[in-house]
C-alpha positions in Angstrom: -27.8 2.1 12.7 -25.8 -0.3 14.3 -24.3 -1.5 12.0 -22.8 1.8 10.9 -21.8 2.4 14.0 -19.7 -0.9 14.5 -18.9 0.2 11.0 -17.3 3.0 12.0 -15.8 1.2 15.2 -13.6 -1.2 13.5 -12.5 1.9 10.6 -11.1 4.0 12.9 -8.6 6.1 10.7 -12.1 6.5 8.5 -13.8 7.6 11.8 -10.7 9.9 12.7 -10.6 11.5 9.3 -14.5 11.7 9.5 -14.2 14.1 12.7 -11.6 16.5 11.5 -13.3 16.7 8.3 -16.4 17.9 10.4 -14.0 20.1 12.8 -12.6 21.5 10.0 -16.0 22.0 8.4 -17.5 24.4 11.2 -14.0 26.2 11.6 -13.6 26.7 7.9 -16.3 25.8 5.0 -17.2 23.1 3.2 -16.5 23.4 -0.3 -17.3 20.1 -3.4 -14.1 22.4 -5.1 -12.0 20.6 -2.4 -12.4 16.5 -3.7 -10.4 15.2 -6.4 -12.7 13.2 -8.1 -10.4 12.0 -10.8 -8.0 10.5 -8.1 -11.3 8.9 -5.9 -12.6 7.2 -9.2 -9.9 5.9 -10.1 -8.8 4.5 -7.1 -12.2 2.9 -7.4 -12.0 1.8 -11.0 -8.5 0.1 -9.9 -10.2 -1.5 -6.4 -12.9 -3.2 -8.7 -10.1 -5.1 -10.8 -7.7 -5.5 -7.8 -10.9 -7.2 -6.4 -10.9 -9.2 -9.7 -7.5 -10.4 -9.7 -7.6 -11.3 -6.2 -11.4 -13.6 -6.8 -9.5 -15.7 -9.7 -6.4 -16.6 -7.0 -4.0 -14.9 -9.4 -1.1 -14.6 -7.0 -1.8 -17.4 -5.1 -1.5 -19.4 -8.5 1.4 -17.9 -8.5 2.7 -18.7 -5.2 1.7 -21.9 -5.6 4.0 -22.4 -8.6 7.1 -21.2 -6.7 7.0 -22.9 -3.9 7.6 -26.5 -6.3 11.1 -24.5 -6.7 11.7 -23.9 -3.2 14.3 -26.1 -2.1 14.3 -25.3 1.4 12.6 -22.2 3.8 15.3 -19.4 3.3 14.7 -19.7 -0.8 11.0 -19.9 0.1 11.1 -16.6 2.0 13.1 -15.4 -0.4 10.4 -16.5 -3.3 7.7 -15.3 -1.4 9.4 -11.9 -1.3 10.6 -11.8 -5.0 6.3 -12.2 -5.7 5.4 -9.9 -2.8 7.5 -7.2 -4.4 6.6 -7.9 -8.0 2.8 -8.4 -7.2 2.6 -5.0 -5.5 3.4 -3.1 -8.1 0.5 -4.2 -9.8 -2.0 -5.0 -7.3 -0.8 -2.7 -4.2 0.6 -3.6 -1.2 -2.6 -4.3 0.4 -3.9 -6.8 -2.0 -0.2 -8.8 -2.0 -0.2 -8.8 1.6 -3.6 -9.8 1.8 -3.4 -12.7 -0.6 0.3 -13.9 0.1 0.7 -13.8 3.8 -2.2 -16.1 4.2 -0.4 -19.1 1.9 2.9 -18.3 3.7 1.2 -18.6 7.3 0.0 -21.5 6.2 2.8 -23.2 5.2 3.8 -22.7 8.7 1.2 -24.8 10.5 3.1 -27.8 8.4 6.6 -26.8 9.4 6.3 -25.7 13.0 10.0 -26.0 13.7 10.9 -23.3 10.9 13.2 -21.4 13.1 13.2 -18.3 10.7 9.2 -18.1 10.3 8.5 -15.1 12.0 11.6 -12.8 9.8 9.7 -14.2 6.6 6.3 -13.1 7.7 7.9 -9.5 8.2 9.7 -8.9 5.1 7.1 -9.8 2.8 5.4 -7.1 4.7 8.0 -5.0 3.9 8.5 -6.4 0.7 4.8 -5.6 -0.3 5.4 -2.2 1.1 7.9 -0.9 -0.9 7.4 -3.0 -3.8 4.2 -0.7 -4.4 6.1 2.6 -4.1 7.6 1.6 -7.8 4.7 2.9 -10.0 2.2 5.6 -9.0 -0.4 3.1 -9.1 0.9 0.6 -6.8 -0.7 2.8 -3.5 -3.1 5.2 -3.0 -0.7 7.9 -1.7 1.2 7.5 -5.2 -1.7 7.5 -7.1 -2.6 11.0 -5.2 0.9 12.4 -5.5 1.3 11.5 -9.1 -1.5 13.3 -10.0 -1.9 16.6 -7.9 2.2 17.2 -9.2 1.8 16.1 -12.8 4.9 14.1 -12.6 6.7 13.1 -15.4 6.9 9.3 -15.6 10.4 8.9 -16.0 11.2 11.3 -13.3 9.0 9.4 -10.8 10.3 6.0 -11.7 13.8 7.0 -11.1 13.5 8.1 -7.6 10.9 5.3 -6.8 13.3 2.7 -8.7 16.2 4.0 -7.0 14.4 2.7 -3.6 13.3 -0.1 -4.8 16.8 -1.1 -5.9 18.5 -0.3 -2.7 15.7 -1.9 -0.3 15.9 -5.5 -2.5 19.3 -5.4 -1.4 18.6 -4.6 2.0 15.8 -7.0 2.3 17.7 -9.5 0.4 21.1 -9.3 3.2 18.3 -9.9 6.0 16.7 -13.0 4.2 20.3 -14.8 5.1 19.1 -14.5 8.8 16.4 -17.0 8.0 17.8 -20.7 8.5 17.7 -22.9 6.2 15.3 -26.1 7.1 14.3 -29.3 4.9 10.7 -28.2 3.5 8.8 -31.1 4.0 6.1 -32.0 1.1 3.4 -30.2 1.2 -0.1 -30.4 -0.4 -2.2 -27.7 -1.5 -5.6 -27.5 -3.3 -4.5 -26.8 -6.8 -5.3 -22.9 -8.5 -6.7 -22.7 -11.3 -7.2 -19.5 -13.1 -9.5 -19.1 -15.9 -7.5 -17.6 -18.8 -10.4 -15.6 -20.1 -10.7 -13.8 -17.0 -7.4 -13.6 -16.8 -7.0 -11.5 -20.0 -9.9 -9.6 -19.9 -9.1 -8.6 -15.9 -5.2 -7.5 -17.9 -6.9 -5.5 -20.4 -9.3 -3.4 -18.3 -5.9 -3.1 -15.7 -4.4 -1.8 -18.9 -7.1 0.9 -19.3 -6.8 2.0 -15.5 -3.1 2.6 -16.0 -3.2 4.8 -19.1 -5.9 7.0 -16.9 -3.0 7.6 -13.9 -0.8 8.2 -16.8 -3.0 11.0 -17.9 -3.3 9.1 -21.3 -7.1 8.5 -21.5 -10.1 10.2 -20.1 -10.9 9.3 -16.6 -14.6 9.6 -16.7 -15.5 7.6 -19.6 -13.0 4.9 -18.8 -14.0 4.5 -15.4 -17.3 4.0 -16.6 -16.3 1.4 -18.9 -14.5 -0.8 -16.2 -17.6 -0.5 -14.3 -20.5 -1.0 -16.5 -18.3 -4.5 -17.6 -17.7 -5.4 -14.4 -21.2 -4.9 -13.7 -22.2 -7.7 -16.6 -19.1 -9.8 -16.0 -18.9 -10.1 -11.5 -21.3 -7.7 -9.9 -20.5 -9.3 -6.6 -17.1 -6.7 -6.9 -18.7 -4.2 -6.5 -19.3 -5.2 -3.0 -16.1 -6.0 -1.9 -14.6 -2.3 -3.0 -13.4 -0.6 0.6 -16.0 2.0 0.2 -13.9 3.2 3.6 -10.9 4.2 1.9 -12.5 6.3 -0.9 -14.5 8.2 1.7 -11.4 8.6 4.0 -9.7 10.2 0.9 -12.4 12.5 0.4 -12.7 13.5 4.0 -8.7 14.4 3.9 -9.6 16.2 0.8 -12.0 18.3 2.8 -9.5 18.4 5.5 -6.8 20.0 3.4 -9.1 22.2 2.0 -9.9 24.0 5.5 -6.4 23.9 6.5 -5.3 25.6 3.2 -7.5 28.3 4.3 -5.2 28.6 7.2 -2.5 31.3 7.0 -0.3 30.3 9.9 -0.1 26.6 9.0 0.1 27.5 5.0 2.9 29.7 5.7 4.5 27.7 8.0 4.4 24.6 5.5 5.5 26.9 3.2 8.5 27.7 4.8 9.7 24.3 4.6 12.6 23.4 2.4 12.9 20.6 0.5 14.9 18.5 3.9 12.2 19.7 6.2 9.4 18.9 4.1 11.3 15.4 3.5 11.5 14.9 7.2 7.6 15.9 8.0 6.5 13.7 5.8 8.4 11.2 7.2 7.6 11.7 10.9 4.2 12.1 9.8 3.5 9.1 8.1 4.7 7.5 11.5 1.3 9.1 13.5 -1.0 9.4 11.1 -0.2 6.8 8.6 1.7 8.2 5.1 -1.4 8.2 2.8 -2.9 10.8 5.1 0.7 12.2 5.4 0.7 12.8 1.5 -2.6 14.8 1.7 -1.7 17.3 4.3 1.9 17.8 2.7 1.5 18.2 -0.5 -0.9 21.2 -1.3 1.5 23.4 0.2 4.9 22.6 -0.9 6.3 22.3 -4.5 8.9 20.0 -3.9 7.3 16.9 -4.9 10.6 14.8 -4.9 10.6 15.5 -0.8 7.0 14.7 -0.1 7.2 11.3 -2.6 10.1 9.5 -0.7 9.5 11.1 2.6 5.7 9.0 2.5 6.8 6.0 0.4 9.8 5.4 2.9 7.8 6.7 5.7 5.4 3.6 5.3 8.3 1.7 7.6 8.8 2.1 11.0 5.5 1.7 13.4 2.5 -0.5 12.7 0.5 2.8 11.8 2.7 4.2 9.5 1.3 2.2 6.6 -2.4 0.8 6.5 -0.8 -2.3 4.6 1.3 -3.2 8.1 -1.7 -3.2 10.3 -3.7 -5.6 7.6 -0.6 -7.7 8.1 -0.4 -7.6 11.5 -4.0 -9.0 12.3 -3.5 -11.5 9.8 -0.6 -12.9 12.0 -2.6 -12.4 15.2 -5.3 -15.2 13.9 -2.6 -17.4 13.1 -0.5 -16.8 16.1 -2.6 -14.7 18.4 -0.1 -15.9 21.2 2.7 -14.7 20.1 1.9 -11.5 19.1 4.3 -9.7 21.1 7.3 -11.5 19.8 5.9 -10.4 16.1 5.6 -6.6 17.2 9.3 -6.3 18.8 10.9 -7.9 15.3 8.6 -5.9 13.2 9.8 -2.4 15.1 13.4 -3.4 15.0 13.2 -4.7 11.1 11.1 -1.7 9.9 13.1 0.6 12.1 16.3 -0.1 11.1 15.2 0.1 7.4 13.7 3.3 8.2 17.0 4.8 9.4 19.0 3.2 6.8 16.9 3.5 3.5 15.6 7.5 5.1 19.1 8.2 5.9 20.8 7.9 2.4 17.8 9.5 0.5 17.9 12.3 3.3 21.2 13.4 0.7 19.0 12.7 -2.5 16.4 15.1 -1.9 17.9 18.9 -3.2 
């Protein structure tokens, strides 16, 4: 019992989400009608590979290969956030933050007079951010979004490739604040990653990304991911964030009470497609933008608001995107000292983004 309850403790958008789901419960109704299954399986048929990729050291391989180019820190950072953008597309943000950060934090307890250390740790936060808005599997509010609208493919990857063009740029012009220092050599235990794995891990990502694409069943290939990752690395299974899927079903249960609202359905109704790009924006800010995207969308049609308002929305505070907060406490066990100094350059870097990247799109969205 105590465990769940530390459990609970150290989740605490889970145990937030939990509550209202139990509010909204004795208010309203419960009703199974109300859970997307499709969406929560495969979110955990793609956590079970992501897992995968992340136990065979894929992108620190990776890593490790590019920093042999690196031929000082500013065209490490800006390595590091070429990967970091390209790797959360694939993986999510989560999993590229998780995995990258750690190498890059590392790298600084060799070169403790890297002036620019701090910026780099920040935009490959950002980078990993809106690197995963590309595809609508890079992050679970995608993943959602893409589904409940039935986009079509092209249409989505030409507003989420419009952003991702214009916030390399961005992101680019700040890496040119980081100076550039002598790297000094540096040794690293050598990744190696099996081949075999790696293909068969590619293959089964395949599968999971013609499911989001509506192009095979999600039930029976779900199923298939699972039973061979249960022959092939069981131990996944354990690592899944069985938090996250039971978050998403608790805002599903959420949403389904509040649709059952007339005053708030109306009022979301109302919206047009600027004020629905603009709540989902300030929402994603309070509540973080994957729960942003589940109160929004049921009851507005404009899908192209409510898809950049919580992609772009993922900048600006340290809750706006579950991905900054993992990135955050990394930091703080590297540097638990200077904490402060990471938190005032992370809110004027994501900030100013913010403004600048939801400013242009705020004369996109029609």
């Amino acid at each position: 019992m105590k465990k769940v309850l530390n459990y609970f403790k150290n989740n605490k958008l889970l145990s937030f989400s939990f509550l209202l789901a139990i509010i909204s419960c004795l208010i309203g109704r419960f009703s199974i009608g109300d859970i997307d299954f499709k969406v929560i399986l495969t979110l955990f048929g793609l956590m079970l590979l992501i897992q995968g990729f992340e136990e065979i050291g894929f992108l620190r391989f990776v890593a490790q290969k590019l920093m042999h180019y690196s031929k000082d820190s500013r065209q490490l950072v800006q390595l590091m956030i070429i990967l970091a953008l390209i790797g959360s597309m694939f993986l999510t943000n989560d999993v590229a933050i998780l995995t990258l950060l750690p190498i890059y934090l590392e790298i600084l307890q060799i070169l403790p007079q890297f002036k620019g250390r701090f910026l780099g740790a920040v935009l490959i936060i950002v980078a990993a951010n809106l690197g995963s808005s590309f595809f609508p599997f890079g992050n679970p509010q995608n993943l959602y979004l893409y589904d409940f609208y039935h986009v079509e493919l092209g249409q989505f990857l030409s507003w989420m490739g419009a952003v991702l063009v214009l916030s390399s740029v961005l992101i680019g012009l700040l890496t040119f604040f980081v100076e550039k220092d002598p790297l000094s050599e540096m040794t690293f235990e050598e990744q190696v990653v099996d081949k075999k794995e790696g293909f068969l891990l590619a293959g089964l990502m395949l599968v999971m990304i013609l499911v989001v694409l509506n192009i095979f069943a999600y039930l029976w290939a779900v199923a298939l991911v699972a039973l061979i990752i249960l022959f092939y690395r069981r131990e996944l299974f354990a690592r899944v964030d069985y938090g996250l899927l039971l978050t998403f079903v608790f805002f599903f249960i959420i949403v389904g009470n509040i649709g059952q609202m007339a005053a708030i359905k109306n009022f979301l109704q109302s919206l047009n497609g600027h004020s629905v790009y603009l709540a989902s924006l300030g929402l994603s800010q309070v509540i973080s933008n994957v729960p942003a995207a589940f109160l929004i969308a049921p009851f507005t049609t404009n899908q192209q608001a409510v898809i950049l308002g919580v992609n772009i929305g993922g900048l600006g505070t340290l809750i706006a995107s579950l991905a900054n907060l993992i990135g955050y406490n990394l930091f703080r066990e590297y540097y638990s000292n200077e904490t402060k100094k990471f938190l005032v350059l992370f809110s004027v870097i994501n900030f100013t983004l913010l403004l600048v990247l939801g400013g242009i799109f705020y004369f996109v969205i029609h």
